[in-house]
VOBA-1610 file (N, C-alpha, C; in pm, whole numbers, padded with zeros to 5 digits, always signed):
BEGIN
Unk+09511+09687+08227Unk+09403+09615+08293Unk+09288+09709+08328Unk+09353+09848+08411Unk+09198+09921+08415Unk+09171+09971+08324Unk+09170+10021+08189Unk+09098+10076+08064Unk+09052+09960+07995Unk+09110+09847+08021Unk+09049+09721+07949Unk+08914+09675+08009Unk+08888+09725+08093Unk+08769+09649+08157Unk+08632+09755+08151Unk+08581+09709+08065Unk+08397+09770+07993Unk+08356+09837+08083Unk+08351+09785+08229Unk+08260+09866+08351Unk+08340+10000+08365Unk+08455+10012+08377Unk+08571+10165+08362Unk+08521+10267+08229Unk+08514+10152+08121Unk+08480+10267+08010Unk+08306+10312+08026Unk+08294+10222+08054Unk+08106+10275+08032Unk+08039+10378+08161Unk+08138+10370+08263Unk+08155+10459+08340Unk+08206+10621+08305Unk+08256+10592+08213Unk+08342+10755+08190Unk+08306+10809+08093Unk+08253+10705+08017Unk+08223+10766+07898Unk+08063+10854+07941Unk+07975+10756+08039Unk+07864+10814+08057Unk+07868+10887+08105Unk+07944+10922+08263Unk+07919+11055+08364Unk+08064+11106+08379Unk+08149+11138+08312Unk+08263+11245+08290Unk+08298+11259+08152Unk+08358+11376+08129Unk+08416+11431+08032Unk+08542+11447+08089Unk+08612+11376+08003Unk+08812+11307+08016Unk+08876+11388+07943Unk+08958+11365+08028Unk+09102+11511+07979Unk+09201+11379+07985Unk+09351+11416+07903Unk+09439+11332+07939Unk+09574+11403+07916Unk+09689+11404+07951Unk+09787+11545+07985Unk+09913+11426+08028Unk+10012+11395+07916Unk+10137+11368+07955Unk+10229+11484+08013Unk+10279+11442+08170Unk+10322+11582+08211Unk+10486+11536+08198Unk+10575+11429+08144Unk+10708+11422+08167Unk+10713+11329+08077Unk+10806+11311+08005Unk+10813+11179+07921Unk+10881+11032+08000Unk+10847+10940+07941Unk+10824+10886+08039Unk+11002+10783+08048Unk+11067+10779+08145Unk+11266+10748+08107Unk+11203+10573+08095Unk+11380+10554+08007Unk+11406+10426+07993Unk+11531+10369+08015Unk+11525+10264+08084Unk+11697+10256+08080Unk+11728+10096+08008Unk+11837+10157+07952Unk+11924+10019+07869Unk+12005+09959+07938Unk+12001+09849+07943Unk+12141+09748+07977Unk+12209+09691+07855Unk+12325+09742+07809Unk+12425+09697+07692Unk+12472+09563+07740Unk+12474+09413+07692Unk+12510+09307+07720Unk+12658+09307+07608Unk+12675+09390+07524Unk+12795+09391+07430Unk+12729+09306+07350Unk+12778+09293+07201Unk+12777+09156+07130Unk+12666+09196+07073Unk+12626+09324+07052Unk+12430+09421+07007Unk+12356+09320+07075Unk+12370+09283+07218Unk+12266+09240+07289Unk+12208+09382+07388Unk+12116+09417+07421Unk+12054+09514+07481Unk+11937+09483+07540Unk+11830+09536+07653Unk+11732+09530+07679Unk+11711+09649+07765Unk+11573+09700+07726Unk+11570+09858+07765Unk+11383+09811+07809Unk+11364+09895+07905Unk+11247+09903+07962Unk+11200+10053+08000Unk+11067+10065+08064Unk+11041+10187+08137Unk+11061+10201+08269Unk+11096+10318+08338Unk+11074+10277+08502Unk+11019+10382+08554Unk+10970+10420+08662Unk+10927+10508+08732Unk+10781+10571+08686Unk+10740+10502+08602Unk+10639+10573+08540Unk+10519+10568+08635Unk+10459+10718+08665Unk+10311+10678+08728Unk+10217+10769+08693Unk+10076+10774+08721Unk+09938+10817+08667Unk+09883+10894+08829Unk+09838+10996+08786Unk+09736+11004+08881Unk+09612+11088+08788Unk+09453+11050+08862Unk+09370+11070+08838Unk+09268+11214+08902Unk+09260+11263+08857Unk+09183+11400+08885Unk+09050+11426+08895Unk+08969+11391+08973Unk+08827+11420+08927Unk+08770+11579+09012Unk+08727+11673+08885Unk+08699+11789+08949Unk+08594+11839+08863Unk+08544+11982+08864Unk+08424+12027+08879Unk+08379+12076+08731Unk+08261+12105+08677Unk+08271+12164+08533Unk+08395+12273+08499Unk+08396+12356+08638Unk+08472+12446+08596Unk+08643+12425+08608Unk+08670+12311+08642Unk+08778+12259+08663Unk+08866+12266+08791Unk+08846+12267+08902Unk+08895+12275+09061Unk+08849+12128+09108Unk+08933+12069+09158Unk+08958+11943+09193Unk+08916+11905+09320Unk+08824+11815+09293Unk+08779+11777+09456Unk+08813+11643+09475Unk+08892+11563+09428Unk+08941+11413+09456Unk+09052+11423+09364Unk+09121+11304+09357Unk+09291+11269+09344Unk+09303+11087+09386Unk+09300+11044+09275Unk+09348+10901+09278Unk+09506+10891+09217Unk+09576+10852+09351Unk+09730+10818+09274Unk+09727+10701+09307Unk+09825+10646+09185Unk+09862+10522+09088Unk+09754+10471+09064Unk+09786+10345+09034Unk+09680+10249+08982Unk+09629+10169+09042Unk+09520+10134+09021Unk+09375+10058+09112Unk+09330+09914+09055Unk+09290+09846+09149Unk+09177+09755+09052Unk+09088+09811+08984Unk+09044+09761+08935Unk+08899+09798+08864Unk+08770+09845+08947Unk+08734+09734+09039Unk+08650+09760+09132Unk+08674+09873+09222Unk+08842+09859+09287Unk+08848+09986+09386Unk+08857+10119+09310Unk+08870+10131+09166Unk+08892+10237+09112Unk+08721+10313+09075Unk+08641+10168+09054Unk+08477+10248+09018Unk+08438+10284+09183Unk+08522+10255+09267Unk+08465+10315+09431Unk+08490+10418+09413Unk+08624+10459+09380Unk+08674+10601+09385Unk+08571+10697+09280Unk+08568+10670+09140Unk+08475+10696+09057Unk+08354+10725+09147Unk+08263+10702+09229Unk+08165+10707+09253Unk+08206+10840+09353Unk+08287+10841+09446Unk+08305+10925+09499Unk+08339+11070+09440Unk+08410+11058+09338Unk+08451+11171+09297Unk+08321+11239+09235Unk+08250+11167+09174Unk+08127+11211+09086Unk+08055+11251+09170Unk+08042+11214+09294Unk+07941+11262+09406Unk+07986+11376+09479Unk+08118+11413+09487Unk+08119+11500+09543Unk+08127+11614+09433Unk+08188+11596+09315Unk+08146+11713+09236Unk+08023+11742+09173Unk+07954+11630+09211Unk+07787+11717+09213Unk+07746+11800+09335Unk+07819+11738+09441Unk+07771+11832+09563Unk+07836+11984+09579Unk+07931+11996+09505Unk+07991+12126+09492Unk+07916+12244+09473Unk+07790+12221+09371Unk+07668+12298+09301Unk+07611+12342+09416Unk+07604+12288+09510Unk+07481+12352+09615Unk+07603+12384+09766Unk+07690+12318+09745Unk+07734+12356+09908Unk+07886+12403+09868Unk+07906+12436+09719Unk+08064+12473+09734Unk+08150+12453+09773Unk+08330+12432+09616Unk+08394+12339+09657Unk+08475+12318+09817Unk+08475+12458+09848Unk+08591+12454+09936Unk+08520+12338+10096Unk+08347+12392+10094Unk+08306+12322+10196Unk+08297+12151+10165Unk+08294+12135+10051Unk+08245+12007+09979Unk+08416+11902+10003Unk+08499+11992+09953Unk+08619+11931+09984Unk+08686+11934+10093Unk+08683+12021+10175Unk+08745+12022+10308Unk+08663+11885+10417Unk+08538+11875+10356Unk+08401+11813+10518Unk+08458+11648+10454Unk+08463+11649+10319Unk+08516+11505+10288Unk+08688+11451+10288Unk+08737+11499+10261Unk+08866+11446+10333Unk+08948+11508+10438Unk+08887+11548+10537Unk+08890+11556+10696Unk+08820+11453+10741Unk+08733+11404+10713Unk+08665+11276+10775Unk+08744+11144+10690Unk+08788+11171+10543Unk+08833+11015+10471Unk+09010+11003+10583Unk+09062+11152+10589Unk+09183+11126+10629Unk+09167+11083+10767Unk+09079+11096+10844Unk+09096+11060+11022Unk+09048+10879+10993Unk+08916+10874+10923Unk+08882+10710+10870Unk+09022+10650+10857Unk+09101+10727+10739Unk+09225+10609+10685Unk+09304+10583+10799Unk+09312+10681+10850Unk+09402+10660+11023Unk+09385+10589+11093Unk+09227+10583+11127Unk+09187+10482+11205Unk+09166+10296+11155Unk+09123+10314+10996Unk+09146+10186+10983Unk+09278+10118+10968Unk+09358+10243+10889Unk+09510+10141+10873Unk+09537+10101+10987Unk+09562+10127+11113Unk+09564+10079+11214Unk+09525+09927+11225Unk+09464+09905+11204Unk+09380+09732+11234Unk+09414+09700+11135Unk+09427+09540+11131Unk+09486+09462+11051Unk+09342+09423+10964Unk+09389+09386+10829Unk+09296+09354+10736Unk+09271+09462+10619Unk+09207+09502+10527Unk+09245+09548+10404Unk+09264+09687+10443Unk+09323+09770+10385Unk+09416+09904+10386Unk+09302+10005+10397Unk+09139+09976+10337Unk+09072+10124+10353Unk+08887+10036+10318Unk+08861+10018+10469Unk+08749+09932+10455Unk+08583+10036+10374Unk+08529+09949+10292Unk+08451+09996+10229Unk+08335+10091+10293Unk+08319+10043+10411Unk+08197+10118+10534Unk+08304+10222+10552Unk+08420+10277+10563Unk+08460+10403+10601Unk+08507+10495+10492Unk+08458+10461+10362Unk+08447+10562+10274Unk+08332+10573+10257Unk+08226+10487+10226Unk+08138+10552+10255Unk+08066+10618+10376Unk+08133+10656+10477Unk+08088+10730+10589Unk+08149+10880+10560Unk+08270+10878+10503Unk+08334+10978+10451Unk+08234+11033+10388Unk+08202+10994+10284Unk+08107+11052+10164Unk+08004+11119+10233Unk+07917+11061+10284Unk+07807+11058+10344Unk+07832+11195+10491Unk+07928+11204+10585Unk+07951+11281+10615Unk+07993+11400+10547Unk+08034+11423+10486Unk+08145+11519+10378Unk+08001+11616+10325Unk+07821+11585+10382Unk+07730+11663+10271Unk+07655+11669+10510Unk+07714+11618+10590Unk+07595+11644+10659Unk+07717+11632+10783Unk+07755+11758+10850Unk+07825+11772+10993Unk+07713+11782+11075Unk+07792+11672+11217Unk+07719+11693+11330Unk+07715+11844+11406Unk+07586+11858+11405Unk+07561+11993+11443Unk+07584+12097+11443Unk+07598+12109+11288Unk+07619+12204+11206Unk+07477+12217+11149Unk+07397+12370+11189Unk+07265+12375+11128Unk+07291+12417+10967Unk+07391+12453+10949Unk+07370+12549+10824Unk+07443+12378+10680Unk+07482+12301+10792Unk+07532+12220+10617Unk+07399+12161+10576Unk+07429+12150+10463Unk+07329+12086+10359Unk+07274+11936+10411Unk+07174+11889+10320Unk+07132+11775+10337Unk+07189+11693+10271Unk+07238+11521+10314Unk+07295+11438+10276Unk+07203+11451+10137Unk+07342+11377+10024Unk+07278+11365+09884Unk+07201+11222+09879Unk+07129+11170+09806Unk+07036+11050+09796Unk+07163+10933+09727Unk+07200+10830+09765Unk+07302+10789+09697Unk+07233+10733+09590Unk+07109+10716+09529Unk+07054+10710+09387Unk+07136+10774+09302Unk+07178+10901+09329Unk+07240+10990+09252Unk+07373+10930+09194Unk+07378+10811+09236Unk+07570+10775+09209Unk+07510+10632+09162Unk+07458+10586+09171Unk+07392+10429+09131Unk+07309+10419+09051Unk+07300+10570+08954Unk+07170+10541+08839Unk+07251+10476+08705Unk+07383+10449+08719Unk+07464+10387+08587Unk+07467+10247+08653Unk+07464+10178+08561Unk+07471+10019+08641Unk+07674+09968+08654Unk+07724+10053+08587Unk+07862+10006+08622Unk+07891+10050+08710Unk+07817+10160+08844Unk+07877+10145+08953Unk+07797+10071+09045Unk+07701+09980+09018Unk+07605+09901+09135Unk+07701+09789+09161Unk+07750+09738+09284Unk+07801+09655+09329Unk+07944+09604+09307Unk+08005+09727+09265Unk+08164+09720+09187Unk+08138+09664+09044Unk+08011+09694+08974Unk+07970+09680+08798Unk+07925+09577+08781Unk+07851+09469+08900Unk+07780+09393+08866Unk+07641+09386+08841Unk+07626+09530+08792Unk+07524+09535+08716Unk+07526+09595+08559Unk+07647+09528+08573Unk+07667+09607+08378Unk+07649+09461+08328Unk+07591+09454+08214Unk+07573+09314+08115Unk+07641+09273+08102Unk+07774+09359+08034Unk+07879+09274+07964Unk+07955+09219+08019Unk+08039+09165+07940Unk+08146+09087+08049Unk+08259+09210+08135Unk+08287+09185+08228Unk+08415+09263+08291Unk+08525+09329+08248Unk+08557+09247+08133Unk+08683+09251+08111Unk+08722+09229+07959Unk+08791+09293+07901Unk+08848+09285+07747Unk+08961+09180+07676Unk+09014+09179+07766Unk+09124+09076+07812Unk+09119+08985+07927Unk+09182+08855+07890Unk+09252+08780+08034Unk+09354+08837+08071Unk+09363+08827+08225Unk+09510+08870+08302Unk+09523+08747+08376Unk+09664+08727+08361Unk+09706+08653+08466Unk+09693+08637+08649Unk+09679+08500+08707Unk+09647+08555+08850Unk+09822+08652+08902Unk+09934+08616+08846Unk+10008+08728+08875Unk+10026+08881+08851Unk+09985+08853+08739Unk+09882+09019+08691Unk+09832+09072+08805Unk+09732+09010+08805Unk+09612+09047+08920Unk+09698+09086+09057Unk+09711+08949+09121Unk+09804+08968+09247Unk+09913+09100+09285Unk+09982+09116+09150Unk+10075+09263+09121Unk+09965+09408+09166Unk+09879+09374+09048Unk+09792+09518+09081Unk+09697+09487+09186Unk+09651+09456+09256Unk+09617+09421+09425Unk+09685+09436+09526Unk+09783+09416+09498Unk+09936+09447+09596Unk+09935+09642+09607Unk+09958+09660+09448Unk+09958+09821+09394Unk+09857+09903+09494Unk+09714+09796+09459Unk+09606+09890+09478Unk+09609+09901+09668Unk+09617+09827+09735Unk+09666+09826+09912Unk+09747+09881+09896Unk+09870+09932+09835Unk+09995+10021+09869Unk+09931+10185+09859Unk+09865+10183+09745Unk+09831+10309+09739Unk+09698+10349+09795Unk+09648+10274+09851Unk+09529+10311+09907Unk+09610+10369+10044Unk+09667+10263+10115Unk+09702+10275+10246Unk+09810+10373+10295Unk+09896+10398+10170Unk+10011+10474+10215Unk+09988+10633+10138Unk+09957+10604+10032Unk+09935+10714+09966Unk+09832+10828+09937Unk+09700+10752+09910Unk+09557+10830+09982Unk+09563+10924+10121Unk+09637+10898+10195Unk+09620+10963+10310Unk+09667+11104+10283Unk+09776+11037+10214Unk+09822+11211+10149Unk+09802+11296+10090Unk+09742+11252+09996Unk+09601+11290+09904Unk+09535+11403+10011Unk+09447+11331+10092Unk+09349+11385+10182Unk+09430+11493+10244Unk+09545+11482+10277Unk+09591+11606+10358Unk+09604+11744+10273Unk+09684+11701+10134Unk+09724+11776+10058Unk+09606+11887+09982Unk+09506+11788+09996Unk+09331+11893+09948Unk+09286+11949+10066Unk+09306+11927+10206Unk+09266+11967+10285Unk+09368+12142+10319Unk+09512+12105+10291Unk+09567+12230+10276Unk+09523+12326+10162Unk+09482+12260+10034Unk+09482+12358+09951Unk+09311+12306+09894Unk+09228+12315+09953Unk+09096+12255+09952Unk+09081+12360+09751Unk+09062+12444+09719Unk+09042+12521+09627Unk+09168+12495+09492Unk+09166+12456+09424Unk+09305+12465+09337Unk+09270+12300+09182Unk+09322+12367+09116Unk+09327+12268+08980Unk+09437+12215+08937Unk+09449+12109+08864Unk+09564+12010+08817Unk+09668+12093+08776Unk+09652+12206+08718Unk+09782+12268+08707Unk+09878+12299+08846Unk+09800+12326+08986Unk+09808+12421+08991Unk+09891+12317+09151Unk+09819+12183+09128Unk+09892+12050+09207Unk+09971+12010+09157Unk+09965+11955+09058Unk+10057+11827+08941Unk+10189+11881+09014Unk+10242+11941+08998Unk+10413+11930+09051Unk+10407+11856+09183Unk+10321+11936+09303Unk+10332+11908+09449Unk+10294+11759+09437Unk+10187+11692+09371Unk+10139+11576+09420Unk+10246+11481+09339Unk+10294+11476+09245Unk+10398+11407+09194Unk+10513+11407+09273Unk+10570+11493+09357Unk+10705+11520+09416Unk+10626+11460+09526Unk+10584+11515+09623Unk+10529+11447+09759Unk+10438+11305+09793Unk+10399+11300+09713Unk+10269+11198+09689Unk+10343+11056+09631Unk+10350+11069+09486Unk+10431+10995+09399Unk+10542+10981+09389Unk+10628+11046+09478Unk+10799+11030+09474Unk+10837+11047+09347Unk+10838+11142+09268Unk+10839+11176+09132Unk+10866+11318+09106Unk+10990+11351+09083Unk+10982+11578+09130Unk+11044+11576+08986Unk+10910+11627+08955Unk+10903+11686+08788Unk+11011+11810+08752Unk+11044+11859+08857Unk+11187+11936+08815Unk+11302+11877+08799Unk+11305+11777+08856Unk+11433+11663+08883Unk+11464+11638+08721Unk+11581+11659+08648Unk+11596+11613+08507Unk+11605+11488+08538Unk+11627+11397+08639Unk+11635+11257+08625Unk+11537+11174+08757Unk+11407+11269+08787Unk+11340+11252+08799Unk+11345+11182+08942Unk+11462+11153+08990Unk+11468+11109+09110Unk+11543+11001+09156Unk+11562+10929+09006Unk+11638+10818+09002Unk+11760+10780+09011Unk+11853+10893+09000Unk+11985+10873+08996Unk+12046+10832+09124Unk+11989+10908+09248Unk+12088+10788+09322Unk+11984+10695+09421Unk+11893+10670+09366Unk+11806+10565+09430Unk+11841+10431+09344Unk+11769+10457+09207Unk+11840+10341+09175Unk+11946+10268+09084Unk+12051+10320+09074Unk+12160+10358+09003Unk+12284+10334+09148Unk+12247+10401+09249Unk+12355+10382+09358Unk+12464+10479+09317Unk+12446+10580+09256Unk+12536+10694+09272Unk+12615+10619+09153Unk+12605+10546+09110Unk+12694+10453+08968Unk+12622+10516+08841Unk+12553+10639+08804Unk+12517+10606+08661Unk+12579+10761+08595Unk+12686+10666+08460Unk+12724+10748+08383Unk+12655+10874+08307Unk+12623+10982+08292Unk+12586+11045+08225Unk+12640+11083+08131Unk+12589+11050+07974Unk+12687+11083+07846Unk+12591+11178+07760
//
């Protein structure tokens, strides 16, 4: 659903240059019904997203998967702050923005209603280039700078085309909406802490930590985590 939808591609294609890096293959498990009946699926599989600097040091981290719309929010952010890196450097650029997104997520999860309200990321942002009374930080960036592509004006309602490449079902939808509040609310926060400890550092140099802590996923694990979560201490190894 999110690579299917035009406003995602015309977004990436215009203002990033994409990397893509299978870091584990991805397990499957069979159920033998006898009789060569079988059915085998994937499980545990998850994505996270990296947006960092020409030179490659990471100043944002989207784990799992998003809507479309909440994912071109994130998009906008990431692009904005790795332009701001150029003049105020990553470590200040990443530390001033998620110290303010992580105290925001705190304070909104708290109150009932959606998991990470749109006015407190962008205050994040917007703080993250201008501390109170701090003479020496920089000047807020012009948010022109993030709204000159029309797929990020108004969550891409200013891109022509249609939205979307495909129909999805409203259970489709409903599934990844569910996804996108789980990981905004539970998981982002961690995000923010985890750059705030290591404000300086590249996908190599996370990918284990944010998969094991973040994603419940420990890439050293040969079975990745699953064996006695969901198996129940019952699964044969042959």
């Amino acid at each position: 659903m999110l690579f299917s939808d035009r406003r995602i591609v015309q977004a990436l294609k215009s203002s990033f240059v994409c990397a893509w890096q299978s870091v584990a293959p991805v397990p499957k498990v069979t159920i033998d019904f006898g009789n060569g009946r079988q059915v085998s699926r994937t499980v545990n599989g998850n994505i996270a997203f990296y947006f960092c600097t020409p030179s490659g040091q990471v100043v944002h981290v989207v784990p799992g998967i998003l809507t479309p719309e909440a994912f071109l929010e994130q998009m906008r952010i990431g692009l904005l702050l790795a332009r701001g890196t150029g003049y105020a450097g990553v470590e200040y650029v990443v530390k001033s923005y998620h110290s303010v997104a992580l105290e925001g997520a705190v304070e909104v999860n708290k109150a009932p209603g959606p998991p990470i309200a749109k006015a407190a990321v962008e205050r994040s942002v917007h703080l993250a280039f201008r501390r109170k009374g701090d003479p020496a930080a920089p000047a807020p960036v012009d948010p022109s700078d993030w709204t000159d592509n029309p797929a990020f004006r108004d969550g891409g309602a200013g891109f022509r085309e249609s939205s979307t490449a495909f129909n999805h079902s409203p259970e489709e939808r409903s599934l990844l909406e569910a996804d996108t509040a789980l990981n905004l609310r539970d998981l982002m926060p961690k995000v923010h802490a985890m750059l705030l400890e290591t404000p300086v550092t590249t996908p190599r140099d996370l990918c284990k930590r944010l998969y094991r802590e973040v994603l419940h996923c420990d890439l050293d694990d040969p079975y990745l985590g699953l064996l006695p979560n969901v198996f129940n201490h019952g699964a044969v190894n042959r």
